[in-house]
CHARMM-style PDB file with segment names, atoms N, HN, CA, C and O in Angstrom:
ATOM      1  N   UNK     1     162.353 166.514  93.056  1.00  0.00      PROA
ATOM      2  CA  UNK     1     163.343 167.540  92.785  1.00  0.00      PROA
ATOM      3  C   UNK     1     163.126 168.083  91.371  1.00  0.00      PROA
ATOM      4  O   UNK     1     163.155 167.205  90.507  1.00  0.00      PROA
ATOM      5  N   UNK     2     162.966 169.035  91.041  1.00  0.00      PROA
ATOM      6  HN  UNK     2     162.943 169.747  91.742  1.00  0.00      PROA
ATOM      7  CA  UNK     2     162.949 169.821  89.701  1.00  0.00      PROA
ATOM      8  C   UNK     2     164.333 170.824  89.798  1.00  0.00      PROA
ATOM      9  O   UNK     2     165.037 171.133  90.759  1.00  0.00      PROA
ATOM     10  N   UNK     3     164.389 171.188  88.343  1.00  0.00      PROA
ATOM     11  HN  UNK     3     163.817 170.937  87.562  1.00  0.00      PROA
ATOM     12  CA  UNK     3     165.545 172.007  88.339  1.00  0.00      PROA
ATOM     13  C   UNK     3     165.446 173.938  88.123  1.00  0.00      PROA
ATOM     14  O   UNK     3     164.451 174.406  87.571  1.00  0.00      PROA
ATOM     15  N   UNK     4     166.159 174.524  88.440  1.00  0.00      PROA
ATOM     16  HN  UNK     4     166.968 174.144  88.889  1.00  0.00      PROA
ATOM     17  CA  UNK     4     165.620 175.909  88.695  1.00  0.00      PROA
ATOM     18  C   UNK     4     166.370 176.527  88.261  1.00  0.00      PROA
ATOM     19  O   UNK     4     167.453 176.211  88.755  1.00  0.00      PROA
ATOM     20  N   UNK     5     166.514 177.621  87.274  1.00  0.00      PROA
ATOM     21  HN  UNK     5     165.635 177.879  86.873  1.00  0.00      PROA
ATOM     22  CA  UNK     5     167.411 178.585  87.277  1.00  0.00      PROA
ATOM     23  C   UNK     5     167.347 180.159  87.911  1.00  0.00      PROA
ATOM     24  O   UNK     5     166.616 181.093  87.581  1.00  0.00      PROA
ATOM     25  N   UNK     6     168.224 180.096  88.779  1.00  0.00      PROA
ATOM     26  HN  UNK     6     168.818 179.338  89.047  1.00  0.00      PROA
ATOM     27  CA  UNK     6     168.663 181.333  89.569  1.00  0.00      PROA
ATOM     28  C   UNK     6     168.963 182.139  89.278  1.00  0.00      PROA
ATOM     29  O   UNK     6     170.181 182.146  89.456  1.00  0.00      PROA
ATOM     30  N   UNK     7     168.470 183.526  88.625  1.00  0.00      PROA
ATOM     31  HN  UNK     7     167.480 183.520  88.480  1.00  0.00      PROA
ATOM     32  CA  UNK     7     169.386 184.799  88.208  1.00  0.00      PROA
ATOM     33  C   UNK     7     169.602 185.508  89.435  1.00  0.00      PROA
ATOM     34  O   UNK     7     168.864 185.590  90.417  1.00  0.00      PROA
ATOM     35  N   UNK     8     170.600 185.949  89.250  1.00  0.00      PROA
ATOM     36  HN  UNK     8     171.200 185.883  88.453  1.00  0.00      PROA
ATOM     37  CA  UNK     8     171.215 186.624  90.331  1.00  0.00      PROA
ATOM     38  C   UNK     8     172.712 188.117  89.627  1.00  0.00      PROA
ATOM     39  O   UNK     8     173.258 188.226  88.529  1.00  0.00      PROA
ATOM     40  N   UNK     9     172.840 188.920  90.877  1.00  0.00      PROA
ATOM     41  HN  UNK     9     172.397 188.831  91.769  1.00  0.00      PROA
ATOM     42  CA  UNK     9     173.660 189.988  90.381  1.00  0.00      PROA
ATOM     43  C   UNK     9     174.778 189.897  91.344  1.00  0.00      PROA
ATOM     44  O   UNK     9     174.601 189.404  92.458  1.00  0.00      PROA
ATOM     45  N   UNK    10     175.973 190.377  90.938  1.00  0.00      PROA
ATOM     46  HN  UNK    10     176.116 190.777  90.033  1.00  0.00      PROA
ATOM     47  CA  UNK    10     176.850 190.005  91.156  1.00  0.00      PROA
ATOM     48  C   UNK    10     178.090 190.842  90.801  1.00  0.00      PROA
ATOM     49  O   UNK    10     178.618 190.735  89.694  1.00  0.00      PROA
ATOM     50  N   UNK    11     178.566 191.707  91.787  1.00  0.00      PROA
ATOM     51  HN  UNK    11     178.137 191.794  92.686  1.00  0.00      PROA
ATOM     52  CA  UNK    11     179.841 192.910  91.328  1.00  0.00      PROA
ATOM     53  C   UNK    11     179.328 194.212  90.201  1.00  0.00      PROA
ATOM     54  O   UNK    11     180.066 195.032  89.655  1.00  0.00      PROA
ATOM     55  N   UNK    12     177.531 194.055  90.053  1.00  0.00      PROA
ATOM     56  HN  UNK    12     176.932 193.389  90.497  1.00  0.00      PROA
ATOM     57  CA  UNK    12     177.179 194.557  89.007  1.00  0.00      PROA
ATOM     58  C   UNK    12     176.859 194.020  87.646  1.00  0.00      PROA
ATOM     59  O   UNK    12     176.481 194.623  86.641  1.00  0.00      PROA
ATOM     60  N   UNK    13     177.097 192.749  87.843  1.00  0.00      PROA
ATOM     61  HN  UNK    13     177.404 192.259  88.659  1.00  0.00      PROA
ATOM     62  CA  UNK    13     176.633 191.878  86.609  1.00  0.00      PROA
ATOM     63  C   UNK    13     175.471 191.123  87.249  1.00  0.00      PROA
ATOM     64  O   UNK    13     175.191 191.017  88.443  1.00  0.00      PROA
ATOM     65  N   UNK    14     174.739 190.524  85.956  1.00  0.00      PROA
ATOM     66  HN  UNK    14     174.967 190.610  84.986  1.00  0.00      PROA
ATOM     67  CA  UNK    14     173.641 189.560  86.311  1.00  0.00      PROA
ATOM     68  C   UNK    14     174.151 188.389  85.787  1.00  0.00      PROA
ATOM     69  O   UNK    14     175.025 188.454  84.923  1.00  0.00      PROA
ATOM     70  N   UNK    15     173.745 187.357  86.171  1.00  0.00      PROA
ATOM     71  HN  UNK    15     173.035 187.305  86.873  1.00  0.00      PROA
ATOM     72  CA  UNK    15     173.764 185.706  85.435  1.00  0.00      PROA
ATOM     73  C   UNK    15     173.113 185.248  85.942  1.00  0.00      PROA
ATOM     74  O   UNK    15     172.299 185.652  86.773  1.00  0.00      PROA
ATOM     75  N   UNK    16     173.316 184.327  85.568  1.00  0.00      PROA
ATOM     76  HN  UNK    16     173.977 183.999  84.893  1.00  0.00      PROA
ATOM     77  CA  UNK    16     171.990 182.522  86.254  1.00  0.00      PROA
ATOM     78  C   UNK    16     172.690 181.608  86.527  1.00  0.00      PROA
ATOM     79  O   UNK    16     173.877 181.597  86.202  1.00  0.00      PROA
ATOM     80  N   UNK    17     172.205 180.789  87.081  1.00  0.00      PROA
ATOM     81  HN  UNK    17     171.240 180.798  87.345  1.00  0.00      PROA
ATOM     82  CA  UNK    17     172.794 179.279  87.721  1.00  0.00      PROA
ATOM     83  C   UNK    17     171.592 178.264  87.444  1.00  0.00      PROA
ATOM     84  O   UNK    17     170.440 178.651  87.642  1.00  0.00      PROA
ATOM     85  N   UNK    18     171.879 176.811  86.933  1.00  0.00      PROA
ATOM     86  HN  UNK    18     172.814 176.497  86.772  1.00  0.00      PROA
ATOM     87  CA  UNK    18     171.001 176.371  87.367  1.00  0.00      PROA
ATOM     88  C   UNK    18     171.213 175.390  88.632  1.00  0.00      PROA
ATOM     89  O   UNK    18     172.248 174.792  88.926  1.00  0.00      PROA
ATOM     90  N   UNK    19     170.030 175.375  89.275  1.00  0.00      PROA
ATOM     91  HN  UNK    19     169.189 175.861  89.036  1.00  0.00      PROA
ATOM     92  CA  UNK    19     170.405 174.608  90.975  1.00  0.00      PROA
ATOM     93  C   UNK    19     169.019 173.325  90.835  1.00  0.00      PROA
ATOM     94  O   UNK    19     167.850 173.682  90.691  1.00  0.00      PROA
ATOM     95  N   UNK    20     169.327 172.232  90.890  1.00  0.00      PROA
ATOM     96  HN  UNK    20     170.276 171.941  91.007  1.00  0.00      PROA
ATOM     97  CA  UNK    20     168.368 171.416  91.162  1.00  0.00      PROA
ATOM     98  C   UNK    20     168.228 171.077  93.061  1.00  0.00      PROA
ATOM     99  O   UNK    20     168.975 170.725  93.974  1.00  0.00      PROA
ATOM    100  N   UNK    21     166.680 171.475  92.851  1.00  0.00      PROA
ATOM    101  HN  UNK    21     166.074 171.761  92.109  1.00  0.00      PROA
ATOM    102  CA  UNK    21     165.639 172.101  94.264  1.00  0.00      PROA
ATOM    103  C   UNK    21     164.423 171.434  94.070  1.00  0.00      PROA
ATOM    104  O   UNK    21     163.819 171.216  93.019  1.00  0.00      PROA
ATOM    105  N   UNK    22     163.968 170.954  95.962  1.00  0.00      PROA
ATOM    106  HN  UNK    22     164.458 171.131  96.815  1.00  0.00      PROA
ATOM    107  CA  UNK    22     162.580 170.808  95.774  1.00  0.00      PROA
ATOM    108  C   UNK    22     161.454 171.860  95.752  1.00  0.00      PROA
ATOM    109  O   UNK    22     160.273 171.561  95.925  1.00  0.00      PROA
ATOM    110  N   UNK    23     161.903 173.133  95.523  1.00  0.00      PROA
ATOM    111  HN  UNK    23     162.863 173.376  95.383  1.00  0.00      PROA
ATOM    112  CA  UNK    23     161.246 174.081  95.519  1.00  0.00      PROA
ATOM    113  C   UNK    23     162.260 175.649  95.327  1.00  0.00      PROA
ATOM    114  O   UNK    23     163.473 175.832  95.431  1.00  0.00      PROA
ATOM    115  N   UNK    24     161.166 176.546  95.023  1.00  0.00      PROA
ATOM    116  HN  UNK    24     160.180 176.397  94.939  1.00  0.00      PROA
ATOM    117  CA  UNK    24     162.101 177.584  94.468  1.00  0.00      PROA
ATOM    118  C   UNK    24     163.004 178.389  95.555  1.00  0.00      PROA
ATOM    119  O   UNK    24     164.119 178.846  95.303  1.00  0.00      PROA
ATOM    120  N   UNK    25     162.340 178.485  96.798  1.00  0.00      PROA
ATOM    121  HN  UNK    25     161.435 178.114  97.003  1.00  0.00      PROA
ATOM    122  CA  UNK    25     162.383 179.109  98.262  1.00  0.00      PROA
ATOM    123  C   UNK    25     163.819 178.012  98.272  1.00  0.00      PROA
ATOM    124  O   UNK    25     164.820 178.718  98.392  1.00  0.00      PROA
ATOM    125  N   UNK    26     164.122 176.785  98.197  1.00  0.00      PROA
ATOM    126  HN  UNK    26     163.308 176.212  98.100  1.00  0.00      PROA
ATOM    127  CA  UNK    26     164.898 175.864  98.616  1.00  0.00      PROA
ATOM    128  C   UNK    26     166.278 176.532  97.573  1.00  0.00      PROA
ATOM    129  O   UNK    26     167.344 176.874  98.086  1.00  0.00      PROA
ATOM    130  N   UNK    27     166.014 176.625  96.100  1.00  0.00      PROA
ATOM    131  HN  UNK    27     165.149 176.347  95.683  1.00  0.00      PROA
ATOM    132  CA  UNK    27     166.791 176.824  95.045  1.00  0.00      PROA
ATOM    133  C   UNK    27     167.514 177.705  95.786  1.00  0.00      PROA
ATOM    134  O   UNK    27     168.641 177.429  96.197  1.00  0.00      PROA
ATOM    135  N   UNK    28     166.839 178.985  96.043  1.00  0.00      PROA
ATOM    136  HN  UNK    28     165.923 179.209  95.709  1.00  0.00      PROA
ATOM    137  CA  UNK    28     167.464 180.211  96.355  1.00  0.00      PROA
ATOM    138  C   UNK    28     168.269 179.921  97.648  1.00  0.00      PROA
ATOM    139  O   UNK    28     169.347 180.516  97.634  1.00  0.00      PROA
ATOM    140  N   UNK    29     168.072 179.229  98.687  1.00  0.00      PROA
ATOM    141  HN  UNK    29     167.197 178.746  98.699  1.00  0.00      PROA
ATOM    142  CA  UNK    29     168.640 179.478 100.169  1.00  0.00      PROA
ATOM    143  C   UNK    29     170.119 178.442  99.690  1.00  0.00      PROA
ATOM    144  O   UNK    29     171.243 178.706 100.117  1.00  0.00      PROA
ATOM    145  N   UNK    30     169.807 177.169  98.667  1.00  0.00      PROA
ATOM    146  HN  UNK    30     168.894 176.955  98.320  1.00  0.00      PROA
ATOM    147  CA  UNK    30     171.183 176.658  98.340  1.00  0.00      PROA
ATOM    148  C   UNK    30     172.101 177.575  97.519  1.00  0.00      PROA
ATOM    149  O   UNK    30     173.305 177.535  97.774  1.00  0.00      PROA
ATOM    150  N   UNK    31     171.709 178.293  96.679  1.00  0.00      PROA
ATOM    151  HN  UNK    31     170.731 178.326  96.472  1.00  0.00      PROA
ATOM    152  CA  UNK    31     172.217 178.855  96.060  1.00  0.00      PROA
ATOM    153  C   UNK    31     173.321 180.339  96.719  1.00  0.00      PROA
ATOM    154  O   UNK    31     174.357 180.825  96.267  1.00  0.00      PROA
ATOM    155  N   UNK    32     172.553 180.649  97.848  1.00  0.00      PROA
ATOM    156  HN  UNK    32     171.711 180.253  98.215  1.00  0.00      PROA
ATOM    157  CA  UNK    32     172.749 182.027  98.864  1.00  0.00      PROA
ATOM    158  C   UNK    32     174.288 181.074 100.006  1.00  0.00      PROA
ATOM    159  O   UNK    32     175.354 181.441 100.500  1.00  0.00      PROA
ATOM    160  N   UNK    33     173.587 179.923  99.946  1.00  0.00      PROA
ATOM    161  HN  UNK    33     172.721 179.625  99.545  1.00  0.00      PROA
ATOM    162  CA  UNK    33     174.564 178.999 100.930  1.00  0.00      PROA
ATOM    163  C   UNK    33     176.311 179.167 100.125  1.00  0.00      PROA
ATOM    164  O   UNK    33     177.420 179.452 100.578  1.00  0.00      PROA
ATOM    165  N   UNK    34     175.770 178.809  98.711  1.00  0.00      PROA
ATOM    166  HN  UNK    34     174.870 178.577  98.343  1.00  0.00      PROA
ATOM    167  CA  UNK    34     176.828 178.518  97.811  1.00  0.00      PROA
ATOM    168  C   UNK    34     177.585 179.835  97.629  1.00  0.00      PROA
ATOM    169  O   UNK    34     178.801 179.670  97.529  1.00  0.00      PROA
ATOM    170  N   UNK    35     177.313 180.648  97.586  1.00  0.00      PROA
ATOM    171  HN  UNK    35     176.326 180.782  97.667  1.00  0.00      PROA
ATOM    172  CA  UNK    35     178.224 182.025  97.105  1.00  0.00      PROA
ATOM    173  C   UNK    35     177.727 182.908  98.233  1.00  0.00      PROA
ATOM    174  O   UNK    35     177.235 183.996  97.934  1.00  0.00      PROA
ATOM    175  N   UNK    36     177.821 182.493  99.650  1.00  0.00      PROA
ATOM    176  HN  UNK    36     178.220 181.609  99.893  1.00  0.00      PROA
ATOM    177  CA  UNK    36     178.060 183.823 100.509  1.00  0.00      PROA
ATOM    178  C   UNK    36     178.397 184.566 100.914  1.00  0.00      PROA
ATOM    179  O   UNK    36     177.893 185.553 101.449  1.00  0.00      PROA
ATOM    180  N   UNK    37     179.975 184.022 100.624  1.00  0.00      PROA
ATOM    181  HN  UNK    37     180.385 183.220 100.189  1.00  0.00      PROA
ATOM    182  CA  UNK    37     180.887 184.920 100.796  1.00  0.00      PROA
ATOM    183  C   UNK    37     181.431 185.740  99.423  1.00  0.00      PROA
ATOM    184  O   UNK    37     182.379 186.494  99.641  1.00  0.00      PROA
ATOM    185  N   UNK    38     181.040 185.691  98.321  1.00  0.00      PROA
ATOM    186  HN  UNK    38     180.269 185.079  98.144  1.00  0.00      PROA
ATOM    187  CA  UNK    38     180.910 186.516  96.983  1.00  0.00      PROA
ATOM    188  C   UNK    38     180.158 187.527  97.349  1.00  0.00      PROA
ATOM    189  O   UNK    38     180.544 188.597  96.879  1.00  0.00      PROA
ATOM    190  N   UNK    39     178.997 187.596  98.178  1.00  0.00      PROA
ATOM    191  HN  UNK    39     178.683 186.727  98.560  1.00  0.00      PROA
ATOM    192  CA  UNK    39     177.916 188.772  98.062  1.00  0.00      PROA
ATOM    193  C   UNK    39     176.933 188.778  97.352  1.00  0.00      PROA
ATOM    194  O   UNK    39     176.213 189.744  97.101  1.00  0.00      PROA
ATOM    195  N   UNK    40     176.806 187.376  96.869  1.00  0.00      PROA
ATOM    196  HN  UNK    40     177.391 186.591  97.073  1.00  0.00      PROA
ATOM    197  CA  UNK    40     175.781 187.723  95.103  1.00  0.00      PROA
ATOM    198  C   UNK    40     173.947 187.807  95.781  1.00  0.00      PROA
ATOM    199  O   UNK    40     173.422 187.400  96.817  1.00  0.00      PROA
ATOM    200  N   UNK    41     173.490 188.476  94.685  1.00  0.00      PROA
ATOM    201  HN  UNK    41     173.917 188.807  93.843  1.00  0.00      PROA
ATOM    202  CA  UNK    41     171.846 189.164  95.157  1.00  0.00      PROA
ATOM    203  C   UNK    41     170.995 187.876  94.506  1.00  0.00      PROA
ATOM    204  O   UNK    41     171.441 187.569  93.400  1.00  0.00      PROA
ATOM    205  N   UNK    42     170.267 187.347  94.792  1.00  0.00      PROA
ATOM    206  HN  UNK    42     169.904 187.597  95.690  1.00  0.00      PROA
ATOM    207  CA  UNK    42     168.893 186.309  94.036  1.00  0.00      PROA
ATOM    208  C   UNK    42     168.595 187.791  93.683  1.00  0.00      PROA
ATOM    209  O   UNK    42     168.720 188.745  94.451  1.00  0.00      PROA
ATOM    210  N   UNK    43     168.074 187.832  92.061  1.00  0.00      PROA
ATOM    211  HN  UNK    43     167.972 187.058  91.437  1.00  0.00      PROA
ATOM    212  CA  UNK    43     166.687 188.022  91.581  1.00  0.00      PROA
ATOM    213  C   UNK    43     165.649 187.817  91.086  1.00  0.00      PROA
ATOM    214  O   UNK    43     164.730 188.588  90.812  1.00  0.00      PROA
ATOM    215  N   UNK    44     165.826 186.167  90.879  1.00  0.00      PROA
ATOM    216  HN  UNK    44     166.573 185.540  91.101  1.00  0.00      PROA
ATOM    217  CA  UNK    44     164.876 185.495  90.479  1.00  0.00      PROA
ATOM    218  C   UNK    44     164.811 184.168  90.128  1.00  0.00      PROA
ATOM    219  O   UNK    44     165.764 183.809  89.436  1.00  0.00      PROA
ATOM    220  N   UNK    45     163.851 183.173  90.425  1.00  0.00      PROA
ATOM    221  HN  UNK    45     163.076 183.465  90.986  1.00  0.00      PROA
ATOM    222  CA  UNK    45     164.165 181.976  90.430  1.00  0.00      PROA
ATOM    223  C   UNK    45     163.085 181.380  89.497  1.00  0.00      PROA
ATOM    224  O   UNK    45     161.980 181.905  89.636  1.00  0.00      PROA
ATOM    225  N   UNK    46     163.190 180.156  88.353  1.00  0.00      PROA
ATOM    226  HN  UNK    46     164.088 179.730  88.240  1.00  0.00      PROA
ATOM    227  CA  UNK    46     162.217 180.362  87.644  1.00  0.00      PROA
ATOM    228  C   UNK    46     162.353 178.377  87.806  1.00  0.00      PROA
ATOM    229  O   UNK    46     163.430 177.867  88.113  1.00  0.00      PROA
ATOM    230  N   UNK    47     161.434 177.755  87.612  1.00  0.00      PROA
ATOM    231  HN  UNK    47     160.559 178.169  87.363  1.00  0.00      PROA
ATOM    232  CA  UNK    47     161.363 176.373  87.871  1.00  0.00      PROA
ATOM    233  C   UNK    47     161.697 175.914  85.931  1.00  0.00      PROA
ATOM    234  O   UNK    47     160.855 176.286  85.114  1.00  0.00      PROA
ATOM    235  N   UNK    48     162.790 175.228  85.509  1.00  0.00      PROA
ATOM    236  HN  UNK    48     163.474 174.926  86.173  1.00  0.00      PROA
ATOM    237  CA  UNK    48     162.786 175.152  84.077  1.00  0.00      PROA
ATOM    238  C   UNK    48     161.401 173.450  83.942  1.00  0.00      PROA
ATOM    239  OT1 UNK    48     161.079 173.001  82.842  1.00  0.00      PROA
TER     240      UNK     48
END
């Protein structure tokens, strides 16, 4: 498991999350799981 930070947009804002993932594809689909009903966009996932 490594840890990942997620930027993502959101109502028009951007931020990050960090999500510990065995991979970045994994980061993003927990992360999409976690706020689906917010609407928020992945734009990028970076392995720290």
């Amino acid at each position: 498991m490594a840890l990942y930070e997620v930027t993502y947009e959101l109502r028009g804002e951007t931020a990050s999350e960090m999500i510990e993932a065995g991979s970045p594809v994994e980061a993003a689909r927990i992360f999409t799981e976690q706020h689906a009903e917010a609407g928020a966009v992945v734009l990028c996932v970076v392995r720290q």
